[in-house]
C-alpha positions in Angstrom: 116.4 178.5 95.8 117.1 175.5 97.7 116.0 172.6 95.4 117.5 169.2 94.8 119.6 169.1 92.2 120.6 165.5 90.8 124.4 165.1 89.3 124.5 162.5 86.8 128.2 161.7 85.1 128.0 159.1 82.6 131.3 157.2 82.2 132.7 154.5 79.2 136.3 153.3 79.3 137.5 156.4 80.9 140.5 156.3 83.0 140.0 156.6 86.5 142.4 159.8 87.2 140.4 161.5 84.3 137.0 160.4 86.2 138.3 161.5 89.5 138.6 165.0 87.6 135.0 165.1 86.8 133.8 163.9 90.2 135.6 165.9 92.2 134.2 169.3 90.4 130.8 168.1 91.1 131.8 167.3 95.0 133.3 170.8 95.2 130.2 172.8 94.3 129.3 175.3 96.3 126.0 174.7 95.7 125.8 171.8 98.7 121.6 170.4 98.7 122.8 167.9 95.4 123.3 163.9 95.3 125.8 162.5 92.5 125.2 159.4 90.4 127.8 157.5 88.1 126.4 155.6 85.9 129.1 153.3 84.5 128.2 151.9 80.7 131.3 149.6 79.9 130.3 146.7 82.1 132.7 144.1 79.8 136.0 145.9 81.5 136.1 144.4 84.6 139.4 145.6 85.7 137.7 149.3 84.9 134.7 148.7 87.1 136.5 147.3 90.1 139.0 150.9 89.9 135.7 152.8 89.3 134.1 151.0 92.5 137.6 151.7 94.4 137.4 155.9 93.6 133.9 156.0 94.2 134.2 154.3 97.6 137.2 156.2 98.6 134.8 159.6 98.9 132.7 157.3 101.2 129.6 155.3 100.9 127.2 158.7 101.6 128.9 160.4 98.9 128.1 158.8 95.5 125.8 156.9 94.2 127.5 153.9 91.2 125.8 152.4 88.6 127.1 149.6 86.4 124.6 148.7 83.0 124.7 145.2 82.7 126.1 145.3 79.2 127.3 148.6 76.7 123.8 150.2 76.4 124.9 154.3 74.6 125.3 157.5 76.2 121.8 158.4 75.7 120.9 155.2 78.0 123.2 155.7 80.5 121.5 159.4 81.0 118.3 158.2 81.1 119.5 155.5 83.5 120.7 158.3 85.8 117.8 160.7 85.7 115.6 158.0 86.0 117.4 157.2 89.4 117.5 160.7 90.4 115.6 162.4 93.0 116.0 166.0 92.4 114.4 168.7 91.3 116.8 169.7 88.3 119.2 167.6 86.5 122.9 168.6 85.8 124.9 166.4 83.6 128.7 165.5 83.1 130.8 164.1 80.7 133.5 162.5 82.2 135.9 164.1 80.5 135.0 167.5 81.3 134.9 169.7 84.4 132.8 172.5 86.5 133.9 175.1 88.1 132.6 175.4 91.8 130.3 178.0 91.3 128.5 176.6 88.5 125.2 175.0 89.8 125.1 178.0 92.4 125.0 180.3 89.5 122.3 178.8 87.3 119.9 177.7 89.7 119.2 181.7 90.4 117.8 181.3 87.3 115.2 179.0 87.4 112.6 181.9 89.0 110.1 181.5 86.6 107.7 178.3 85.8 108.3 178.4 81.9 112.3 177.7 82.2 113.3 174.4 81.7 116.9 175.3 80.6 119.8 177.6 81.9 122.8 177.6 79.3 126.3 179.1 79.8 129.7 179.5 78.9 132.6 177.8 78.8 136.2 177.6 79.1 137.9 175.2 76.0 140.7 173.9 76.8 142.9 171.7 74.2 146.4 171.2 74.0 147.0 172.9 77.3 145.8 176.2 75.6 142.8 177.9 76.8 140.0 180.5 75.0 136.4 181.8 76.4 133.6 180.1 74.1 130.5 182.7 74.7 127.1 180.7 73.7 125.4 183.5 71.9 123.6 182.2 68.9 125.1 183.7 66.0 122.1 183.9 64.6 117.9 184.9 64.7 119.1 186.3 68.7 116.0 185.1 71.4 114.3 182.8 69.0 116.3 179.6 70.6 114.5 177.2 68.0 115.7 179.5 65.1 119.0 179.3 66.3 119.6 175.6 67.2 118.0 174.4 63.8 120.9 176.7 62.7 123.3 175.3 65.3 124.2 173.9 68.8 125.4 177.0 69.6 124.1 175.8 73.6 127.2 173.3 73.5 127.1 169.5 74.9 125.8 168.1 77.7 127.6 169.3 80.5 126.6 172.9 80.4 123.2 173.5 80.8 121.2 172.9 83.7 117.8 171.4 83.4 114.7 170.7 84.6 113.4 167.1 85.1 110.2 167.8 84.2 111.7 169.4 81.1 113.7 166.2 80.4 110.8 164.0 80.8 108.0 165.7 78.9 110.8 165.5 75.9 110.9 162.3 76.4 113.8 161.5 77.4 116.9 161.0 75.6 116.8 159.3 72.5 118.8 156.0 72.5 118.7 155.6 68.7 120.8 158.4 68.4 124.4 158.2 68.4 125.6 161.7 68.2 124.3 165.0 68.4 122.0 163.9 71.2 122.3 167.0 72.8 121.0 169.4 70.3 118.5 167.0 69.6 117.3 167.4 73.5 118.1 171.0 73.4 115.4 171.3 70.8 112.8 169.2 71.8 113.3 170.9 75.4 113.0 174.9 73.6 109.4 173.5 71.9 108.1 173.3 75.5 109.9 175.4 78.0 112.2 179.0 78.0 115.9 178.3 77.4 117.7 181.0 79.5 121.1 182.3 79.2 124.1 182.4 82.3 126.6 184.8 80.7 129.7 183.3 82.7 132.2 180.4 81.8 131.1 178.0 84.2 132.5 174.3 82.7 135.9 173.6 81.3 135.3 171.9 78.1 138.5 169.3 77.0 139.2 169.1 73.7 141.1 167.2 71.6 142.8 167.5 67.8 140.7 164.2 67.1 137.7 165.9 68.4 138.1 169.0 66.3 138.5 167.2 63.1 137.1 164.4 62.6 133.6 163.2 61.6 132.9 159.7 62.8 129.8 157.8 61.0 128.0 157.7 64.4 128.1 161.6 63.7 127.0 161.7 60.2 124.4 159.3 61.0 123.2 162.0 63.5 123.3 164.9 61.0 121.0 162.7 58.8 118.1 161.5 61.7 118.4 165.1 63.1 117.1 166.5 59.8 114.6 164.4 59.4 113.2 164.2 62.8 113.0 167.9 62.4 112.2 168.2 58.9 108.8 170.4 59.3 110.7 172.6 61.5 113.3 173.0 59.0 110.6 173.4 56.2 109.2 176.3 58.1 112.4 177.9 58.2 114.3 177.5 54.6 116.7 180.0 54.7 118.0 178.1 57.9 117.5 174.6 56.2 119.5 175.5 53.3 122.2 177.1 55.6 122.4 174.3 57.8 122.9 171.6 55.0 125.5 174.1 53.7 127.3 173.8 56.9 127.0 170.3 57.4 128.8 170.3 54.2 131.4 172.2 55.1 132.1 170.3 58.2 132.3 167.4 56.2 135.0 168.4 53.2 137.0 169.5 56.4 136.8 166.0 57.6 137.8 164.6 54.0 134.4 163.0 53.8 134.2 164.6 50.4 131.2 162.4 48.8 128.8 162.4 51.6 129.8 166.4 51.6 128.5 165.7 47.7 125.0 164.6 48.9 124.6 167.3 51.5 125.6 170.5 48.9 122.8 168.8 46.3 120.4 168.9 48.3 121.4 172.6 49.7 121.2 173.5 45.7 118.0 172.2 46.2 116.9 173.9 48.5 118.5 177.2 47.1 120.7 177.5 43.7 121.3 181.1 43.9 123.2 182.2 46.7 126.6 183.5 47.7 126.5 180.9 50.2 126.5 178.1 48.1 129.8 179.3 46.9 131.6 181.1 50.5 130.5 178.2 53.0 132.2 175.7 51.0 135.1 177.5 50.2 135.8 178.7 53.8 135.4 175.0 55.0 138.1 173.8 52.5 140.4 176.8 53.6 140.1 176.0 57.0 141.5 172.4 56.3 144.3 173.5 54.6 145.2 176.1 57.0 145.3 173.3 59.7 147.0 170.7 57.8 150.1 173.4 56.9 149.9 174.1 60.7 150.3 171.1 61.6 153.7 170.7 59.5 
C-alpha cells in the first residue's frame, strides 16, 4: 500500500529537545509517502514558539508543516486542527512526549487491506525512570468484541499508537473538545461502532512515563471518567456486568490517588449496580494494596 499518511504531533509547553525527540521518529520512518504537521497550542509562550519555529525550520522548509492556534484551544482542538489540515489517506498521531520506532507506520499500514478497518492498534515499549517493560494491548477481557472490551478498558492505549483512518476520524466526528481527558478511548469507541479495530502484535511506540503520570488523578481526568459514562451510558446499560466492573475500577484508581470521597460516589453506585459480588470487596482492596505497596517503595 502506498497511501498518504498524515503525521500530526500536537505540542503544549514542551521543551524543544523533548519535541525534537518526537519529530525526529516520525522523520525517520521508513515508511517515506507521509507529510508531518505540528500543531503548536500554547500561543501565550512566545519565547517557546520562536524555539519551535527555529527546530522546525532547521529540518528545512519542505519538511514540516507548523501550526500555531491563536490562543490555548485543548488537545482535542489541536488534533482536529491537524487532521483537518491534513491531506492523507490515514492519520497517525503523536504526543510530543512520546516516540516511534522507524518501522511503525510501515508495519500497520499492511494492515489496512480490507474496507471495514478504520483502526490498526499495537504495542508498546514503556519506558519510566530509565526502566523499560513490553505493554502487549490484548484486552483482558470479552477477546474480539473491541466494544466489550474498551467499555471495560483502554486497553488500545493513548493516542500515539494506533493508526487510523480519516474517514474513520471524521464519520466519529471528530475529536471531542469538551473532553479533557480520556479523549482517546472516547475516539477509540466511537471509531469500533463504525469500523474493525485490528491488532499489530509488535511494540512499535516508546511510551514515556512518569511517577506523576502513574499516580495521580487530576480533575480534568475525573471529569472524563464521569462524561465518558454518561455519553456511553446505553452501551454500558447493555452490558452490566461491565458497567458495574468498570465503576469498580474507576474506584480503585481513585483510592490509589487518595481521592477517597469521589472513590465513595463511584463504589455506591457500583453497589448499585451489583451488591453481591466478590468484586465489590477484591477490586477495592487490591487498589488500596497497590498504594501502600508504592508508598513503602518509595521510602
Amino acid at each position: 500500500m502506498h497511501a498518504m499518511i498524515s503525521c500530526i504531533i500536537t505540542t503544549y509547553n514542551r521543551k524543544p529537545e523533548i519535541l525534537r525527540r518526537a519529530i525526529e521518529s516520525v522523520l525517520n520512518q521508513t515508511y517515506k509517502k507521509m507529510e508531518l504537521i505540528v500543531v503548536n497550542d500554547c500561543p501565550e509562550n512566545r519565547e517557546l514558539c520562536f524555539k519551535i519555529q527555529k527546530l522546525v525550520n532547521s529540518y528545512g522548509f519542505d519538511k514540516i508543516r507548523y501550526i500555531v492556534h491563536s490562543r490555548n484551544m485543548g488537545a482535542c482542538q489541536a488534533r482536529n486542527t491537524g487532521i483537518n489540515e491534513s491531506r492523507g489517506e490515514f492519520i497517525a498521531l503523536l504526543d510530543d512526549d512520546d516516540e516511534w520506532i522507524s518501522t511503525k507506520l510501515e508495519e500497520q499500514v499492511k494492515y489496512f487491506d480490507k474496507e471495514e478497518v478504520g483502526l490498526v492498534y499495537c504495542d508498546s515499549i514503556i519506558r519510566c525512570d530509565g526502566k523499560e517493560t513490553i505493554h502487549h494491548c490484548v484486552p483482558k477481557a470479552y477477546g474480539e468484541n473491541v466494544i466489550k472490551a474498551l467499555l471495560y478498558g483502554n486497553f488500545i492505549g493513548g493516542n500515539s499508537f494506533p493508526l487510523l483512518k480519516k474517514e474513520a476520524i471524521v464519520a466519529a466526528g471528530m475529536y471531542d473538545v469538551e473532553l479533557r481527558a480520556l479523549q482517546d478511548l472516547d475516539m477509540w469507541l466511537r471509531i469500533a461502532q463504525k469500523y474493525r479495530c485490528v491488532y499489530c502484535p509488535k511494540p512499535l511506540v516508546i511510551n514515556h512515563i512518569s511517577d506523576i503520570s502513574i499516580s495521580t488523578v487530576s480533575d480534568n481526568r475525573l471529569s472524563g471518567f464521569k462524561r465518558i459514562l454518561n455519553k456511553y451510558q446505553d452501551l454500558y446499560y447493555e452490558y452490566p456486568q461491565i458497567y458495574h466492573y468498570r465503576l469498580l475500577s474507576i474506584t480503585g484508581e481513585l483510592m490509589m490517588a487518595g481521592r477517597l470521597r469521589d472513590a465513595k460516589d463511584f463504589y455506591k453506585k457500583a453497589l448499585k449496580m451489583k451488591r453481591i459480588s466478590v468484586n465489590n470487596i477484591l477490586v477495592p482492596c487490591k487498589s488500596v494494596a497497590l498504594r501502600i505497596r508504592r508508598n513503602i517503595l518509595k521510602y
